[in-house]
PASEVEX-515971 format. One line per 8 residues: number of its first residue (from 1); for each residue x, y, z negated of C-alpha. Coordinates in Angstrom, 3 decimals. Example, Ala and Ser with C-alpha at 12.3 -4.5 7.8 and 13.67 -1.06 7.14 Angstrom:
// PASEVEX-515971
1	12.300:-4.500:-7.800 | 13.670:-1.060:-7.140
END
This chain:
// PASEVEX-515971
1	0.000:0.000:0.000 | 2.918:1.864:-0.832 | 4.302:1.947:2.715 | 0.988:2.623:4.292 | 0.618:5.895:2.394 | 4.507:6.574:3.230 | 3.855:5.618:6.544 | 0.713:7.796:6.861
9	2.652:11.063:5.509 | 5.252:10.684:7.640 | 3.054:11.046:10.624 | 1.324:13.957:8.996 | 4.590:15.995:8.345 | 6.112:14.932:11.859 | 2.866:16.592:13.592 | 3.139:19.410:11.753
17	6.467:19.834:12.608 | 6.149:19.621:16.021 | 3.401:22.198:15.865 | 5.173:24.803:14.479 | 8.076:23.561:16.931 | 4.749:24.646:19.767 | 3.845:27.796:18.091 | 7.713:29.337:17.901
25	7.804:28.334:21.307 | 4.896:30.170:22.669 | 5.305:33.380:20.159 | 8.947:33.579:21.731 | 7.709:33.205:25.163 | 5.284:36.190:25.040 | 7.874:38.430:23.331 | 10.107:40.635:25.763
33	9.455:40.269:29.471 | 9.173:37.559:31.161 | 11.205:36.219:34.246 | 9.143:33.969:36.679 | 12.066:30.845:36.088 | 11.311:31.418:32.031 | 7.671:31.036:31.366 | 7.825:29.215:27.966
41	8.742:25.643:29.102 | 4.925:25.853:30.624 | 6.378:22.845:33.030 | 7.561:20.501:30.466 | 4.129:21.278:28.305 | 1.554:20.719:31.583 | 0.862:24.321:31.173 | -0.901:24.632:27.655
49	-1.100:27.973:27.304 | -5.058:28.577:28.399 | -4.807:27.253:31.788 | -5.543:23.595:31.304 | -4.373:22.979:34.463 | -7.096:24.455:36.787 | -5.669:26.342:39.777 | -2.873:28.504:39.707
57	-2.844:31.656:37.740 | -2.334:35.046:38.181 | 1.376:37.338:37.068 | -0.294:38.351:34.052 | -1.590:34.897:32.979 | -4.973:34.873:33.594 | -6.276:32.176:36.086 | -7.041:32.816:39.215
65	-10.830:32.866:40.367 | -11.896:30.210:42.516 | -12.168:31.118:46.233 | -15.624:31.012:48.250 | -16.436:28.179:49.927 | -18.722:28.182:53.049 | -20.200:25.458:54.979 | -19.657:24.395:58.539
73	-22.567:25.263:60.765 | -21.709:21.868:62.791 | -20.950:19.206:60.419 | -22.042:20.579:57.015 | -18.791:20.678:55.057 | -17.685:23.043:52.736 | -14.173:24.832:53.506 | -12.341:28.003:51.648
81	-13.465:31.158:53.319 | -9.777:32.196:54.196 | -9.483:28.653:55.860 | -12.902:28.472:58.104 | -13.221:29.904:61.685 | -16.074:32.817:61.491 | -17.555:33.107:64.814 | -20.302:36.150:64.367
89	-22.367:35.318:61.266 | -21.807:31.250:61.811 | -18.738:29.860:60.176 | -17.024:26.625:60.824 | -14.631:23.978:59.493 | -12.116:24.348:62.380 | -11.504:25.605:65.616 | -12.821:22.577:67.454
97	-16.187:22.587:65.592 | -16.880:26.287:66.875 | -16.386:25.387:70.629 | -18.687:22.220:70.009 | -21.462:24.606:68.605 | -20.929:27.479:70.958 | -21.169:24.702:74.267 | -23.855:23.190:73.001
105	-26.008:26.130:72.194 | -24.729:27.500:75.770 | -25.975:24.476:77.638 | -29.189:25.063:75.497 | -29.592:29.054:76.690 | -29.206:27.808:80.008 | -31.805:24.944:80.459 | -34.151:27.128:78.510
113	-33.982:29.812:81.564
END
């Protein structure tokens, strides 16, 4: 019983320690200015500082908002704004998509005539 309890302390004192270990860290990392090499070994740590890994984050720490997505007038998938092909108020997926769309509703204009 002994050892249990001795056993159970040590782990209690050894998370401690590496807590405060975490906190000196991070205060130490915020003081001064920052380089972008020296972020507070953010690497090592998978980035626990707020960001729980989501995205990448802006130079004063904050995350980064999460882009628009739009969806593909031809097939229905959803692609970043900054990465889909706007043709007029219609957006697309890729380039490939938009010439599909744009011959097909051409070849429609023209047997409605």
């Amino acid at each position: 019983m002994r050892q249990l309890f001795l056993l159970i302390l040590l782990f209690v004192v050894g998370q401690w320690f590496v807590k405060s270990l975490r906190g000196a860290q991070s205060r130490s990392g915020s003081q001064g200015q920052r380089t972008p090499g020296a972020q507070g070994g953010q690497g090592a740590q998978g980035g626990q500082s707020g960001q729980s890994g989501r995205g990448a984050s802006r130079p004063n720490g904050q995350p980064a908002l999460a882009e628009p997505m739009v969806r593909c007038t031809e097939c229905g998938v959803h692609a970043p704004r900054s990465e889909s092909v706007m043709i007029g108020s219609q957006s697309f997926c890729s380039d490939e998509h938009a010439r599909a769309y744009a011959a097909r509703t051409a070849s429609q204009d023209r047997a409605a005539r």
